[in-house]
DRENKOLTOR-864732 format. One line per 2 residues: number of its first residue (from 1); their letters; for each residue x, y, z of N, C-alpha, C. Coordinates in steps of 0.001 Angstrom, whole numbers, plus 500000, padded with zeros to 6 digits. Layout:
N
NUM = A = X,Y,Z,X,Y,Z,X,Y,Z ~ ...
This chain:
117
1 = XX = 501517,509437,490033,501671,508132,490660,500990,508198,492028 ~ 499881,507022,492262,499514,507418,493328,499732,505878,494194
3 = XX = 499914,506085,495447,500087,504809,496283,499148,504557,497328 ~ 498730,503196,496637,497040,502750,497363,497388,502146,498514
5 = XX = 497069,502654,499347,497552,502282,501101,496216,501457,501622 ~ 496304,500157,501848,495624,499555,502997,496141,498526,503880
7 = XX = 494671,498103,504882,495336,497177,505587,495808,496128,505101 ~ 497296,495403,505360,498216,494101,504634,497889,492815,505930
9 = XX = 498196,493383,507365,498167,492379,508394,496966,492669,509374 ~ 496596,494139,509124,495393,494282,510552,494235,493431,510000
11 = XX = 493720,492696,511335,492842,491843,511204,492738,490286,510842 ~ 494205,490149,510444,493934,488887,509607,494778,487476,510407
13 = XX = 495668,488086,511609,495955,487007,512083,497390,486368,511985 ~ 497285,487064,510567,498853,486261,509457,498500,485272,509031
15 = XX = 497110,485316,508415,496814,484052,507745,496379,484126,506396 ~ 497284,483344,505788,497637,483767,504266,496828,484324,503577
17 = XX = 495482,483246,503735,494424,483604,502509,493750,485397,502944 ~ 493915,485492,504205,493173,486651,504463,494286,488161,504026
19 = XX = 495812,487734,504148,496641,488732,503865,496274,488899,502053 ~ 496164,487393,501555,496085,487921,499705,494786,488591,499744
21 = XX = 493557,488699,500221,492369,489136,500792,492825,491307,500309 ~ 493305,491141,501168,493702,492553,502026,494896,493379,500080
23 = XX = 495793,491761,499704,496227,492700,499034,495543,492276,497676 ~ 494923,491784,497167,493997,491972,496426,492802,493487,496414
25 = XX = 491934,493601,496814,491625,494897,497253,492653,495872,496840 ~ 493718,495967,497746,494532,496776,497005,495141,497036,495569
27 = XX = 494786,495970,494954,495162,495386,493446,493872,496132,492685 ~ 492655,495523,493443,491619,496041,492373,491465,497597,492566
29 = XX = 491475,498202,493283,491343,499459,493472,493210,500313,492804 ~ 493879,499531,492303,494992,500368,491900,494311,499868,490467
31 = XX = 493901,499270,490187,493507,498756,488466,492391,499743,487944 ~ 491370,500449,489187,490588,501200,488342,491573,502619,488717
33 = XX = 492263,502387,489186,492962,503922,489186,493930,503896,487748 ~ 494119,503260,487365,495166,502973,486086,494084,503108,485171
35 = XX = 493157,502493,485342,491480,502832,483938,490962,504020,484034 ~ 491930,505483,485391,491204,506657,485481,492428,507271,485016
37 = XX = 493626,506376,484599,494653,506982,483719,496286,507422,484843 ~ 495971,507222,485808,496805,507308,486912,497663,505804,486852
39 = XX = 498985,506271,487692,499876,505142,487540,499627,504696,488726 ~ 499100,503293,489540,498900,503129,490893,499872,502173,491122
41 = XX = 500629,502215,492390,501215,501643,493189,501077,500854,494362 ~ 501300,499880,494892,501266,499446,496202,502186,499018,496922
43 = XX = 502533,498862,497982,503828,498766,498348,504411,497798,498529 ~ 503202,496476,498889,502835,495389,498949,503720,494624,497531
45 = XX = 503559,495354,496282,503618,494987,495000,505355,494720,495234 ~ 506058,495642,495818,507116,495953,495809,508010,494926,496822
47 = XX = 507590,495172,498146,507908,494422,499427,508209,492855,499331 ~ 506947,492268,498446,506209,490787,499070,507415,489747,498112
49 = XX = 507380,490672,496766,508773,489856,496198,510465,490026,496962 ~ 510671,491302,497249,511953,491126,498022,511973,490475,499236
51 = XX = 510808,490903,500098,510885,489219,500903,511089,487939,500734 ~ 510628,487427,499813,510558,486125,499768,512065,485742,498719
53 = XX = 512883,486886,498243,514279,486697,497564,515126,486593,498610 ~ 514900,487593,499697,515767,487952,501359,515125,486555,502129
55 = XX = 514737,485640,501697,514441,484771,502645,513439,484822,503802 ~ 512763,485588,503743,511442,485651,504655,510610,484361,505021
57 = XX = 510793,484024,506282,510063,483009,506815,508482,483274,507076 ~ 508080,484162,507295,506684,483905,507843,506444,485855,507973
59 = XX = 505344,486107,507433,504881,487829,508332,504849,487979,509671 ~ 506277,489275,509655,506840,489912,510977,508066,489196,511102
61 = XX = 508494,488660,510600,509843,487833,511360,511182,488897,510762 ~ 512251,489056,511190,512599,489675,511788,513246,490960,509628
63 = XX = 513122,489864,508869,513561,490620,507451,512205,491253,507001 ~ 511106,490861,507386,509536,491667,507297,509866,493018,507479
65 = XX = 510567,492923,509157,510647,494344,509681,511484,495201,509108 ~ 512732,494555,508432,513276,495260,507933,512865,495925,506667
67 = XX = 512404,495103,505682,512025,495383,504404,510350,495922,504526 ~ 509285,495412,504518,508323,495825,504349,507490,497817,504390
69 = XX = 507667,497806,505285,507317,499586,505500,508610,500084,505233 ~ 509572,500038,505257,510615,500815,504719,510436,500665,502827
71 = XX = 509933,499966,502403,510075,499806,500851,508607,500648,500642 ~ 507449,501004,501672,507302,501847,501180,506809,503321,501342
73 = XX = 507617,503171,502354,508225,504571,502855,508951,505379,501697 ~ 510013,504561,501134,510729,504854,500154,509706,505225,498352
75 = XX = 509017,503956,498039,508053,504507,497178,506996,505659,497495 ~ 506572,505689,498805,505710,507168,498791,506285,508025,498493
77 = XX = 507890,508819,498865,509049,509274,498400,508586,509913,496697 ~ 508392,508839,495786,507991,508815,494708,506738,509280,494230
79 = XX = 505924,509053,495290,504590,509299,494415,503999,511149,494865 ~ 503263,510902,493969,502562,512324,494362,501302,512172,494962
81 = XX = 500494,511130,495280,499345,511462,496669,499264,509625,496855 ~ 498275,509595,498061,497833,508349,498757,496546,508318,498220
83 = XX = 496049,507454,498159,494833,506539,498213,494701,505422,499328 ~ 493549,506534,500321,493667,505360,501138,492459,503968,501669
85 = XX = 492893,503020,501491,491451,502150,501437,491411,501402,502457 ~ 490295,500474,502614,489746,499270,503781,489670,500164,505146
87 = XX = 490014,498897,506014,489846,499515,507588,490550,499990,508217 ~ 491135,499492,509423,492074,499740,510600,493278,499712,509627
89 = XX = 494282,500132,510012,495862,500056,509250,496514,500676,509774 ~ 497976,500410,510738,499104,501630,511702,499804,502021,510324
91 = XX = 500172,500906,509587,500610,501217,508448,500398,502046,507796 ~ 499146,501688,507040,498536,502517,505960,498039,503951,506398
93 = XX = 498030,503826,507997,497371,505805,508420,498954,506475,508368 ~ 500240,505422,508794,501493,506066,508861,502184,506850,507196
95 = XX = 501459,506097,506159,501798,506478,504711,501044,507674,504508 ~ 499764,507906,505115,499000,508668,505152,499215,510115,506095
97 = XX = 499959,510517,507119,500477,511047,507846,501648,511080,507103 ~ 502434,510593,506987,503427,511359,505955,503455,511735,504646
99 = XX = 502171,511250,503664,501699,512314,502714,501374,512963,502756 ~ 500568,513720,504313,500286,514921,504339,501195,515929,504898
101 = XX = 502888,515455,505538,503401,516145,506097,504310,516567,504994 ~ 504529,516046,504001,505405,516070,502886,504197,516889,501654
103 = XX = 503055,517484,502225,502023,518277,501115,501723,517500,499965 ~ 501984,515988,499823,500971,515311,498731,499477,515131,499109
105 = XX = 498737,515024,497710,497165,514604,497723,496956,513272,498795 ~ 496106,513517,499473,495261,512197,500154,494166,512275,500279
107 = XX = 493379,511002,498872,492586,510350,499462,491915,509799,500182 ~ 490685,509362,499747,489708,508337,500910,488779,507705,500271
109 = XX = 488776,507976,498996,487753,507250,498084,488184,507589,496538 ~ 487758,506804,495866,488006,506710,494399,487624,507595,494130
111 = XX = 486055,508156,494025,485474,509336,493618,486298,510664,493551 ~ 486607,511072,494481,487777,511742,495165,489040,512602,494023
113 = XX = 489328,511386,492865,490689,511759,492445,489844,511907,491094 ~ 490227,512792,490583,489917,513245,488916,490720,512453,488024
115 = XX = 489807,512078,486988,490275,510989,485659,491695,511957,485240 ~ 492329,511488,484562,493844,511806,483944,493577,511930,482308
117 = X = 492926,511086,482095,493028,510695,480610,491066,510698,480473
């Protein structure tokens, strides 16, 4: 299981179309990791629905903070390496810094991870 880490909010303002932007990308790059036979994750996948069940008003407000990086803090927990993609991210280098302190694989490019299947 690997968890595709990128930027969700750097850069974008908090403006919608550019956050689905950010997690798209992350979508397509977990889809060819699943066609290299790997189970891919995002955290995004996980987060964006319990927000909006917990009542989340807007990105960052105050159940964001609670839920978002903690859900997947908790799924890296689970996985066995990072994949890490796009640009700038406190986030996505923080998933990344603790996959390497916890001795899972990290990525930086697709090429990178060997087919499964």
């Amino acid at each position: 299981m690997i968890l595709v880490a990128g930027p969700y909010r750097s850069g974008t303002g908090d403006d919608p179309a550019r956050l689905a932007a950010h997690v798209r990308a992350m979508n397509e790059t977990a889809l060819s990791l699943f066609r290299a036979g790997h189970l891919p994750v995002t955290g995004e996948a996980l987060a964006l629905p319990l927000l909006e069940v917990a009542g989340s008003t807007r990105t960052g407000d105050a159940l964001f903070d609670e839920i978002f990086h903690p859900v997947s803090e908790l799924l890296l927990s689970r996985c066995d390496a990072v994949l890490r993609i796009g640009g700038p991210s406190a986030g996505a280098d923080m998933m990344v810094e603790q996959a390497r302190a916890a001795g899972k694989g990290v990525y930086a490019d697709l090429v990178e991870i060997p087919v499964a299947r």
